[in-house]
Each structure stands twice: as C-alpha cells, then as structure tokens.
KENU-856002 format. One record per residue: residue number from 1; residue in one letter; x, y, z of N, C-alpha, C, O, CB in turn. Coordinates in Angstrom, 2 decimals. Atoms other than C-alpha are relative to their C-alpha. Glycine has a CB too. Layout:
N
NUM;A;X;Y;Z;X;Y;Z;X;Y;Z;X;Y;Z;X;Y;Z
...
//
This chain:
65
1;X;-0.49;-0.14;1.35;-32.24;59.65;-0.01;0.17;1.49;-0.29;-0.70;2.29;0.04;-0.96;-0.68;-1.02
2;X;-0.61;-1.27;0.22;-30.56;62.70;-1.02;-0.93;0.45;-1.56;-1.65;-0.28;-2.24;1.93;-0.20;-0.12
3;X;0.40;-0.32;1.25;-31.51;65.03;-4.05;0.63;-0.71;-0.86;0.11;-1.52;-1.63;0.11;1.23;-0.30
4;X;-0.91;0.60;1.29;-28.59;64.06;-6.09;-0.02;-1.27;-0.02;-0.04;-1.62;-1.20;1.49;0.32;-0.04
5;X;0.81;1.24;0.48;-29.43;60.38;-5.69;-1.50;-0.19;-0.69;-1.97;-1.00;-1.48;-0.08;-0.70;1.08
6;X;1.55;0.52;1.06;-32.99;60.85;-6.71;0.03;0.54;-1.54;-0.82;0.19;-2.36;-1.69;0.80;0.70
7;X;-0.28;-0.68;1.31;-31.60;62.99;-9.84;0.87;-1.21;-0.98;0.65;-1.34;-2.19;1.00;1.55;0.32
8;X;-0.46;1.25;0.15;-29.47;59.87;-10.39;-0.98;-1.41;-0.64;-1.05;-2.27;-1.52;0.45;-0.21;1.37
9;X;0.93;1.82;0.49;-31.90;57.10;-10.52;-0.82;0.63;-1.01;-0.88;-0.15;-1.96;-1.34;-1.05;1.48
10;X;0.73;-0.61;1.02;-34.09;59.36;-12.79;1.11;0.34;-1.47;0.61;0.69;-2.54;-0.70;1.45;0.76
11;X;-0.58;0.03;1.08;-31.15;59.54;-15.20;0.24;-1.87;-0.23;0.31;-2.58;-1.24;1.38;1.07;0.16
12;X;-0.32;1.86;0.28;-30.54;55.64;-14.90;-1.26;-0.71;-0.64;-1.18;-1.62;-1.46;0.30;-1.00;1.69
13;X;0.59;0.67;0.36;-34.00;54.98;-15.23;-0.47;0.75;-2.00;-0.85;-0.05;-2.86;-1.04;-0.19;1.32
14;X;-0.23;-0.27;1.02;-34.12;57.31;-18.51;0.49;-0.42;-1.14;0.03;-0.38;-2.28;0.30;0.51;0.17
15;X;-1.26;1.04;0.93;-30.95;55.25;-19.96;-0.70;-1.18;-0.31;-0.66;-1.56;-1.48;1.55;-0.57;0.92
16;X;0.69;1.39;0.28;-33.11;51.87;-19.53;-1.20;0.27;-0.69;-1.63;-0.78;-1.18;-0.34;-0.86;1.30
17;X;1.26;-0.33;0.78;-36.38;53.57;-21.26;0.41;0.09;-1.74;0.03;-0.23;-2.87;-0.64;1.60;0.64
18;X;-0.72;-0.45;2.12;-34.12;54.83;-24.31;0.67;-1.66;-0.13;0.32;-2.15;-1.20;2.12;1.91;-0.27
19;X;-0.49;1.37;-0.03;-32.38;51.17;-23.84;-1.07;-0.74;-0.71;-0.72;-1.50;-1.61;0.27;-0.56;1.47
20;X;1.50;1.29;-0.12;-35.91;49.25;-24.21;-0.41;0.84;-2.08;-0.62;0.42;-3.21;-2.13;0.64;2.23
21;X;0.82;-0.64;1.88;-37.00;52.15;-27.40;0.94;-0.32;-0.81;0.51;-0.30;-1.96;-0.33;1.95;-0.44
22;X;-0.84;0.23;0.65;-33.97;51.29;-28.79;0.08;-1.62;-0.91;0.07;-1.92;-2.10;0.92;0.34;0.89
23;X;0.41;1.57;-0.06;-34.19;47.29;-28.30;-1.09;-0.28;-1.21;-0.97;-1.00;-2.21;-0.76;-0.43;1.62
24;X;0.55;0.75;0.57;-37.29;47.36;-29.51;-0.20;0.21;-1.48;-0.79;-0.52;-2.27;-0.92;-0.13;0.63
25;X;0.36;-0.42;1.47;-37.18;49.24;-32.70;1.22;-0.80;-1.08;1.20;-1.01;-2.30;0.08;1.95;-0.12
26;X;-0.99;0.44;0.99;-33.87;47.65;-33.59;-0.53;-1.88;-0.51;-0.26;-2.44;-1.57;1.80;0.16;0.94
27;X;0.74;1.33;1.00;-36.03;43.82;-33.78;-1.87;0.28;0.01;-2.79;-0.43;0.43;0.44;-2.00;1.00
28;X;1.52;-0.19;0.31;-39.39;45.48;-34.68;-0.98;-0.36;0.46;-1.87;-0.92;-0.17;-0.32;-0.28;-0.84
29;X;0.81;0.69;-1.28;-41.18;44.67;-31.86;-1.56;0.95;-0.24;-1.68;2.17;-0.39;1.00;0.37;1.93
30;X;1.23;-1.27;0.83;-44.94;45.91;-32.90;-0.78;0.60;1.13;-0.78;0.02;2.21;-1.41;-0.78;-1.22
31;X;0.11;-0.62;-0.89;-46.68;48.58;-31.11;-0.47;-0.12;0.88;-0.12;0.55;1.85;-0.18;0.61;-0.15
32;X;0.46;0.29;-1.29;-49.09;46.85;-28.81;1.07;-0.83;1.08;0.58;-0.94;2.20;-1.29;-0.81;-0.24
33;X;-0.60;0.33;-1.03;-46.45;45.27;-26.82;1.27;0.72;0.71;1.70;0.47;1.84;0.23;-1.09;-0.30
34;X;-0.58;-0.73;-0.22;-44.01;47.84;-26.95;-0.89;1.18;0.82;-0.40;1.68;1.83;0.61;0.18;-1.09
35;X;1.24;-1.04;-1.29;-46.89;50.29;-25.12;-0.07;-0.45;0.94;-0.39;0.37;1.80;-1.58;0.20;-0.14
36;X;0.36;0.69;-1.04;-47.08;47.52;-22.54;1.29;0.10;0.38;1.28;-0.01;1.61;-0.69;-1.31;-0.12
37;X;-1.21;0.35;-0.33;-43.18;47.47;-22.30;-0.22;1.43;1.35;-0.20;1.51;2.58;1.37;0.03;-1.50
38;X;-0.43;-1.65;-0.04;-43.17;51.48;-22.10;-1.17;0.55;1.86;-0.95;1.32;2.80;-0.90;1.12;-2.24
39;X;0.93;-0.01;-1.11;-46.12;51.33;-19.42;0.74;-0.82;1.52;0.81;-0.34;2.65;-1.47;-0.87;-0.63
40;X;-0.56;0.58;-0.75;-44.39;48.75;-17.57;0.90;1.21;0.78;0.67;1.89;1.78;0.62;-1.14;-0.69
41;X;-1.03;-0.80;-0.51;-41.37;50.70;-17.18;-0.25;1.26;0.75;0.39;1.51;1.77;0.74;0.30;-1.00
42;X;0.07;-0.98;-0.60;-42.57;53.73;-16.28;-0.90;-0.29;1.43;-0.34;0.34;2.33;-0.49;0.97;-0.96
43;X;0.69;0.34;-0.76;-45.26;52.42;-13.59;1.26;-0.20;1.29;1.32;0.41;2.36;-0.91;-1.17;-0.60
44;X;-1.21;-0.01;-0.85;-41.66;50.95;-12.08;0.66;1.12;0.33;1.03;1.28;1.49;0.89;-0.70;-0.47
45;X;-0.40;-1.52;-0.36;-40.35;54.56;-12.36;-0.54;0.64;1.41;0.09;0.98;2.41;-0.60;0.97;-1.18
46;X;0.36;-0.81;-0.76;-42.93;56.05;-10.53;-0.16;-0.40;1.16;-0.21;0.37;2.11;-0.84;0.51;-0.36
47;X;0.16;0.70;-1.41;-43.40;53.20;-7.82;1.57;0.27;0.56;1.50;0.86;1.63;-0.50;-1.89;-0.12
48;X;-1.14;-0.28;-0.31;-39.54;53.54;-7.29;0.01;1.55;0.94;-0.06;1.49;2.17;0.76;-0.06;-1.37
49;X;0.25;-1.20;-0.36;-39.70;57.32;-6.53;-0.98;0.29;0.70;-0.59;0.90;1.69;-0.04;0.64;-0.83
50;X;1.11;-0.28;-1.05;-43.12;57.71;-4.80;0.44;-0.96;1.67;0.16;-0.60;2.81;-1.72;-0.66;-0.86
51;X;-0.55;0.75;-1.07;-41.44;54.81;-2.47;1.37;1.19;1.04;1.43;1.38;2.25;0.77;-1.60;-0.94
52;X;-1.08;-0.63;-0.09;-38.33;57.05;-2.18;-0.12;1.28;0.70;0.66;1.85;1.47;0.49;0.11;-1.18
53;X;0.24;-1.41;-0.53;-39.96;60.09;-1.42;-0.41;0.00;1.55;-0.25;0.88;2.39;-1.19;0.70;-0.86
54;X;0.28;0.32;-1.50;-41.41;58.11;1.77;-1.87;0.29;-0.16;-2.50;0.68;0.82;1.08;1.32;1.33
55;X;1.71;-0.29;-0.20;-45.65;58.44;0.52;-0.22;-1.49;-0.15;-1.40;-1.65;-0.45;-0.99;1.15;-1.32
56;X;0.21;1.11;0.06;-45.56;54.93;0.37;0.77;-1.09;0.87;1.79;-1.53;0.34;0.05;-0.13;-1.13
57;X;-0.37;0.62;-1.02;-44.71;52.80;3.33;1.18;0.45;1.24;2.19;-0.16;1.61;0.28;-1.03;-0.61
58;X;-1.30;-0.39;-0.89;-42.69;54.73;5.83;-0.08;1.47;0.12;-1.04;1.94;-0.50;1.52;-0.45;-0.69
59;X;-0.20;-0.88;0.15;-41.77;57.99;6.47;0.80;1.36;-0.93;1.45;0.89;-1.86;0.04;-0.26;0.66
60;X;-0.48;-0.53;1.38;-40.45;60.72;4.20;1.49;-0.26;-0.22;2.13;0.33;0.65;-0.27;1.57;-0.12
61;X;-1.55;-0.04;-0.05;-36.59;59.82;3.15;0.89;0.96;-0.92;2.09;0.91;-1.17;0.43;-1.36;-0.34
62;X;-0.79;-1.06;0.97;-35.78;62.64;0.89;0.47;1.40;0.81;-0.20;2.24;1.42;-1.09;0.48;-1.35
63;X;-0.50;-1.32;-0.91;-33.62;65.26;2.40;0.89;1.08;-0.72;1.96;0.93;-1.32;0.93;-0.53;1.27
64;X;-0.57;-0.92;0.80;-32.83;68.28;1.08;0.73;1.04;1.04;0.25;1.97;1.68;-1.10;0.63;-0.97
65;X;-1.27;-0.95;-0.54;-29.55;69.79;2.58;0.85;1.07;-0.86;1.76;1.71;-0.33;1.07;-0.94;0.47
//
C-alpha cells in the first residue's frame, strides 16, 4: 500500500465519521450510543491501518517511494 492510498482511506474514513455525526444529530440519537457508534468506528479505523501498515498479520505493506 502506497502513501497516497493510506492518505486516501484516512480521508474516506473521515467522510463516514462526519457521515455517522451528522446521521446522528440529524435524528437525535442520545449520547450513550452515539459514543459507542464513534468508538466503533474509529477502533475500525485503526484496525484497518495498523493491518495496512503490515504490524498485524504479515509483513510490512507500506511503501514509501
């Protein structure tokens, strides 16, 4: 995985975080489950990327050319 793909998915996954704060404020979704949303999501963030980087099952796939 290249830089500019991992700069990529970190803007995509950004868009779906503001997506979800958006969602939930527009049907008042109250704050303990919206913390669990916001937790969710990011947990997926960081498993995504720590996978990506190669510290989690494999060797490293980020290459910086």
């Amino acid at each position: 995985m290249s830089l500019i793909s991992l700069l990529v998915i970190l803007l995509v996954f950004c868009v779906v975080i503001w997506a979800a704060r958006a969602l939930m404020s527009a049907f008042s979704i109250g704050d303990p489950i919206a913390t669990v949303v916001y937790v969710i999501l990011v947990l997926v963030a960081v498993l995504y990327v720590v996978q990506s980087l190669g510290l989690i099952g494999g060797s490293p796939a980020l290459r910086i050319r």
